[in-house]
C-alpha positions in Angstrom: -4.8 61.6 -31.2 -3.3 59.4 -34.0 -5.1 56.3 -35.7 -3.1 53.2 -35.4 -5.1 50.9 -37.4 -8.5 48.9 -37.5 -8.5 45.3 -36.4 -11.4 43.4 -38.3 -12.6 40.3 -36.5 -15.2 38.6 -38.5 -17.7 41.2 -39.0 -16.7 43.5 -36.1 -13.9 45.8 -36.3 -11.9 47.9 -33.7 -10.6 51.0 -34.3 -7.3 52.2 -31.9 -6.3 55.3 -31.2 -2.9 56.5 -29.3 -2.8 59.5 -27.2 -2.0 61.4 -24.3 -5.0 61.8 -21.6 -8.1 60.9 -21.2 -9.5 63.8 -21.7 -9.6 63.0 -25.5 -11.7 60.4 -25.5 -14.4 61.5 -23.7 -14.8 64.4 -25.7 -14.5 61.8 -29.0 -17.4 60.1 -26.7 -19.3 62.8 -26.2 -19.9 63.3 -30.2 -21.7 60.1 -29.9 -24.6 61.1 -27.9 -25.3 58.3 -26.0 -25.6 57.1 -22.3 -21.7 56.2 -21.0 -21.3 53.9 -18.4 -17.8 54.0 -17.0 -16.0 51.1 -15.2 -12.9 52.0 -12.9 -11.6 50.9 -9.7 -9.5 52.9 -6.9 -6.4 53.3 -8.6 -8.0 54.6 -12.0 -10.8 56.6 -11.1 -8.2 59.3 -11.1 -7.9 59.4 -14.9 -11.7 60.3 -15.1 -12.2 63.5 -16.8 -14.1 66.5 -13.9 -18.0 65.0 -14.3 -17.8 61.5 -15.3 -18.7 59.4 -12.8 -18.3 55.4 -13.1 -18.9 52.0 -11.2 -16.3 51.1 -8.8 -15.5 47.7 -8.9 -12.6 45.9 -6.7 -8.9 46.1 -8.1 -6.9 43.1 -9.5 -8.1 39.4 -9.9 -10.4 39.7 -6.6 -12.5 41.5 -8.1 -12.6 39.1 -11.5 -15.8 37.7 -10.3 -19.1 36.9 -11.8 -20.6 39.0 -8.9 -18.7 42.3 -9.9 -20.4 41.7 -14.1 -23.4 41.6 -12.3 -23.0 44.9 -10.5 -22.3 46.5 -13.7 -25.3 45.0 -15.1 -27.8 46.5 -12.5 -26.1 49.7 -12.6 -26.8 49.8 -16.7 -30.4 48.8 -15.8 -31.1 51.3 -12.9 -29.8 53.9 -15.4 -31.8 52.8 -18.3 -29.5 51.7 -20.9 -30.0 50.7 -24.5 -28.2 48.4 -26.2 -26.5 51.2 -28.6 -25.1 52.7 -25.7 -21.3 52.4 -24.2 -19.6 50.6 -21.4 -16.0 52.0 -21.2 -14.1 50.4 -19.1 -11.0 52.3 -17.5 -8.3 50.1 -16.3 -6.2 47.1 -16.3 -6.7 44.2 -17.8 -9.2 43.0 -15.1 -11.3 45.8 -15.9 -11.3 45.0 -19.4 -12.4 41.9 -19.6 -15.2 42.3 -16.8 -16.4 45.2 -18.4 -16.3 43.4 -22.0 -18.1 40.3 -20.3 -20.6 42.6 -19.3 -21.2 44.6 -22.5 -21.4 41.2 -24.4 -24.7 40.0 -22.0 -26.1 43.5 -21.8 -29.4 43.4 -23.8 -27.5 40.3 -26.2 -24.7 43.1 -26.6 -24.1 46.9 -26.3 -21.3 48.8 -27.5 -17.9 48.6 -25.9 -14.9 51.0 -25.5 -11.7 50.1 -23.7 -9.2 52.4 -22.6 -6.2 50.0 -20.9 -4.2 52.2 -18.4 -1.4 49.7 -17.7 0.8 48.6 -20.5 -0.2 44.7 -19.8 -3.9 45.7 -21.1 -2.7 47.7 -23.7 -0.5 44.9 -25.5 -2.8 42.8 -24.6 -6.3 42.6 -23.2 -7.7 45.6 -24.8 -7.2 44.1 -28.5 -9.2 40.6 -29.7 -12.5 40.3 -28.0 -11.6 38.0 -25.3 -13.6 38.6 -22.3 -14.0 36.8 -19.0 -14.2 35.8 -15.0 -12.0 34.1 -12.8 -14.6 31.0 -11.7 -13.7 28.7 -8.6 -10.3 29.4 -8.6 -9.4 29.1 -12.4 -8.5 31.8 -14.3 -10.9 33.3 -16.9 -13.3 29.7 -16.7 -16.0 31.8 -18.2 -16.0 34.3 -21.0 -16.6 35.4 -24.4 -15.4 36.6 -27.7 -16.7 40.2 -27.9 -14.2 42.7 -29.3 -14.5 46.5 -28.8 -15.7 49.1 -31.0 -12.9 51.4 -29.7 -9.8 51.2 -28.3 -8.2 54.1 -26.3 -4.2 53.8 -25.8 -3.4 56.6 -23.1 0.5 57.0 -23.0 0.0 59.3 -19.8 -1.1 56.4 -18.1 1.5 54.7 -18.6 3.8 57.1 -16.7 1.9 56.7 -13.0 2.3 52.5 -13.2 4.5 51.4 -10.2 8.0 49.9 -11.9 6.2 45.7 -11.2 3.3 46.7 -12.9 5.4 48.0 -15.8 7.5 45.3 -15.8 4.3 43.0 -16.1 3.5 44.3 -19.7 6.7 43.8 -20.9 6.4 40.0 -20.5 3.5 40.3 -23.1 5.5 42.4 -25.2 9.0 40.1 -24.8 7.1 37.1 -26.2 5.4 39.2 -29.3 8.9 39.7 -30.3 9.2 35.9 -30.8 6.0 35.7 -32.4 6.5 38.1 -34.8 7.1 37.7 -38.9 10.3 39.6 -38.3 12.5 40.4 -36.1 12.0 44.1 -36.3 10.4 44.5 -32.4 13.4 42.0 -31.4 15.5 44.0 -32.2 13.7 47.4 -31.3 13.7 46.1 -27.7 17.7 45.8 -27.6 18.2 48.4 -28.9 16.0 51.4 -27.3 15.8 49.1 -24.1 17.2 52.1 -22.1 14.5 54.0 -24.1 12.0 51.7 -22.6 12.6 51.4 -19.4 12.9 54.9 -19.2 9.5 55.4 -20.0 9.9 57.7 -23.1 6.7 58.4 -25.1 7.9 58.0 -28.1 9.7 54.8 -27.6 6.6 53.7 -25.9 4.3 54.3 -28.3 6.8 52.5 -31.3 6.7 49.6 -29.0 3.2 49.2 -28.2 2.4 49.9 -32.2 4.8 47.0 -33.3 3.4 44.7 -30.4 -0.2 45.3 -31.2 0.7 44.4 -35.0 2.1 41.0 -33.7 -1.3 40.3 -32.0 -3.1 41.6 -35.3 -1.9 39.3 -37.6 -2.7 35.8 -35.2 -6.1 37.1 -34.3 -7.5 38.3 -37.7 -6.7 35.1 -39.4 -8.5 33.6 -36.2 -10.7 35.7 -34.8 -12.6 33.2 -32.1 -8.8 30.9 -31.7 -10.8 28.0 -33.9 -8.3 27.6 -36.5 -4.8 26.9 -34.4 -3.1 30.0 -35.4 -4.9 32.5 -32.4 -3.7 29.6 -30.2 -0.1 30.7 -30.9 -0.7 34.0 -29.1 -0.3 31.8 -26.0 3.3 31.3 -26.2 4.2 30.5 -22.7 0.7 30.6 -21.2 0.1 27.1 -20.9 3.3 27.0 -18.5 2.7 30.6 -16.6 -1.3 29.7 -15.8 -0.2 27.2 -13.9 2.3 28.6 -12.2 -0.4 31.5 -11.7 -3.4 29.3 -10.6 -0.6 27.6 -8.0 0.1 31.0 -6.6 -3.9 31.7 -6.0 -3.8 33.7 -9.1 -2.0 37.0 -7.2 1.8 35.1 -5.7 3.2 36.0 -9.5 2.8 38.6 -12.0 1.1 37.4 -15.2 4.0 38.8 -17.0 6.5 37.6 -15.2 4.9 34.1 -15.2 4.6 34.4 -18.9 8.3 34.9 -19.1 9.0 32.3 -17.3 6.8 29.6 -19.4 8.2 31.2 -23.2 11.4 30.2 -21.9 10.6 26.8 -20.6 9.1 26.7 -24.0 12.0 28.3 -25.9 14.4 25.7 -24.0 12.2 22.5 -24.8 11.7 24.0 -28.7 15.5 23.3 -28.7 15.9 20.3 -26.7 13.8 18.9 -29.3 15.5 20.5 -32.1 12.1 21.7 -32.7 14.2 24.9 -33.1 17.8 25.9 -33.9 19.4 26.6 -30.1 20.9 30.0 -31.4 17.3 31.3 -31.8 16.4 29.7 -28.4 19.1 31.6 -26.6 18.5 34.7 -28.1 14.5 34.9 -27.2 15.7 33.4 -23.1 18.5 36.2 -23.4 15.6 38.9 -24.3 13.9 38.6 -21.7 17.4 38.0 -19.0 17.8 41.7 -20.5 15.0 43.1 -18.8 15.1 41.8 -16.0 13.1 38.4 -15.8 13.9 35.5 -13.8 13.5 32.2 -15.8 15.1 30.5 -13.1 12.5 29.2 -10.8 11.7 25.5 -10.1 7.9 24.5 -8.7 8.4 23.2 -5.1 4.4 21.4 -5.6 4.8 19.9 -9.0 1.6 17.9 -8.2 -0.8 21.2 -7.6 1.1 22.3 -10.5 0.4 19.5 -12.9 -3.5 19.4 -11.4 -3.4 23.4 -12.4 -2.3 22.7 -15.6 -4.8 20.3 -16.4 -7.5 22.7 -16.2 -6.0 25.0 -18.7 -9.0 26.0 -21.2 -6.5 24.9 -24.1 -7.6 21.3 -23.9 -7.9 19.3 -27.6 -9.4 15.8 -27.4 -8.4 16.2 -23.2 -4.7 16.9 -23.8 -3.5 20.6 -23.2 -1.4 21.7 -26.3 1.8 24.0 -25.3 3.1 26.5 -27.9 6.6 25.8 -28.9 8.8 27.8 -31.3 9.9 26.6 -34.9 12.1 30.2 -35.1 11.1 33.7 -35.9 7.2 34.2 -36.3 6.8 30.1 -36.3 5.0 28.9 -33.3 4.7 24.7 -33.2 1.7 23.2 -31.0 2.6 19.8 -29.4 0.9 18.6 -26.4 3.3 16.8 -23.9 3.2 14.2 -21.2 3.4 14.2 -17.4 6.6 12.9 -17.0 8.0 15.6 -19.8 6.0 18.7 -17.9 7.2 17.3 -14.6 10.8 17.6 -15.7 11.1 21.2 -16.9 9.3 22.7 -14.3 
């Protein structure tokens, strides 16, 4: 098990580890001697160590619901939990963030592990302190900042996701590489794409390393998004929950929406000469090299625009979009209807 760093958000801190099975961390866990609680659904139940049982909750964003946090909740109080003792949560990023929203109510707050099995959670909802619920038909309505004391990266995971799922984290990943200081990960993704896709460890865990760095540096400077510089992290977000909430939250990928909003983004950022258009086309030919279509034009651009106008990134009742100065410089504007309307 190696130590990849400590995130320090305000006064709590995160610790992540990289490793192999899961087996690891529950013998780390063990040390602790407290109560676990474990959170899985169907698909990960399977990386349980033999004796650790958990709450099965629904898979994917149906089972996103204040209803499932509750069921977590009773099972802590039938089993007699104190607040020093741990919900882990094992699974994607929906079981993340239920399991964090529950943690954070349990008695005002117990302590939280996560240990993301798909590579979207790992780059991305497993590090921060974002929790939340899907809440009439919005994505993630209601939530909380509550980061984890631990986070678990488990590389053998990684191996068993279907080749969409895979492809899902990359989108996350793909827009890090934009959002980064350098252009190191850039770079690191054209080069050892075969690498990548292939699914080597190694090149894996170099990836995942550099991306969670990216996401370190936004959300220590702005650990509850307060400041403008967290926002930045949602390169591309604006445009892809829309195109999300249109598609009842399960018609696209959140990666591959994502992909397709940083370069709606990227191609506005040089319309504007916000950006130089070199830069532009490099990020859009990114993510063309693995594999993501950019090309797709809204058919309802009313349900879109109603979508969009729900979007939790609302300042003074206008929804900012992240746009791209160049390398590491993210640019908040918010637009108009008639703007919106015409790149989508």
């Amino acid at each position: 098990m190696e130590k990849l760093f400590t995130a320090t958000l305000s006064a709590a801190s995160t610790d992540v580890y990289l490793s192999g099975g899961m087996d690891e961390l529950f013998t780390m866990l063990s040390q602790e001697k407290r109560k676990l609680l474990a959170v899985a659904d169907s698909n990960t139940l399977q990386f349980l160590p033999a004796g650790v049982d958990a709450v099965e909750v629904i898979p994917g964003e149906e089972g996103k619901t204040m209803d499932t946090v509750l069921s977590i909740l009773s099972e802590a109080k039938r089993r007699g939990f104190a607040r020093d003792d741990m919900f882990v949560a094992i699974g994607g990023g929906v079981i993340c963030d239920i399991t964090a929203f529950a943690a954070s109510l349990y008695m005002r707050g117990c302590q939280l592990v996560l240990a993301p099995t798909t590579l979207l959670a790992q780059v991305d909802a497993s590090l921060g302190g974002k929790t939340g619920v899907d809440f009439e038909g919005v994505k993630n309505l209601i939530g909380s900042f509550y980061p984890a004391k631990l986070v678990y990266l488990s590389m053998l995971s990684l191996s068993t996701l279907p080749e969409p799922e895979f492809k899902n984290g990359l989108g996350e990943v793909l827009k890090h590489a934009l959002l980064a200081e350098t252009s190191e990960l850039h770079t690191f993704l054209l080069e050892k794409k075969d690498a990548v896709l292939s699914r080597d460890e190694q090149a894996l865990g170099t990836m995942i390393r550099l991306s969670l760095e990216v996401k370190r540096r936004y959300i220590e400077r702005d650990p509850k998004e307060t400041q403008g510089i967290r926002e930045s992290l949602n390169l591309g977000h604006t445009f892809a929950h829309g195109l999300e909430t249109m598609g009842s939250l399960s018609r696209f990928s959140h990666g591959e929406a994502v992909a397709w909003g940083v370069v709606k983004a990227l191609r506005l950022s040089a319309d504007r000469d916000i950006c130089e258009g070199e830069f532009a086309e490099k990020g859009i030919e990114l993510f063309h090299a693995y594999g993501f279509d950019s090309e797709y034009s809204v058919d309802d651009v009313t349900s879109y625009l109603s979508a969009i106008s729900n979007d939790k990134k609302k300042r003074a009742g206008k929804v900012r979009f992240v746009l791209m100065k160049g390398q590491g410089e993210p640019y908040l504007l918010p637009l108009d209807t008639d703007e919106i309307r015409s790149l989508v």
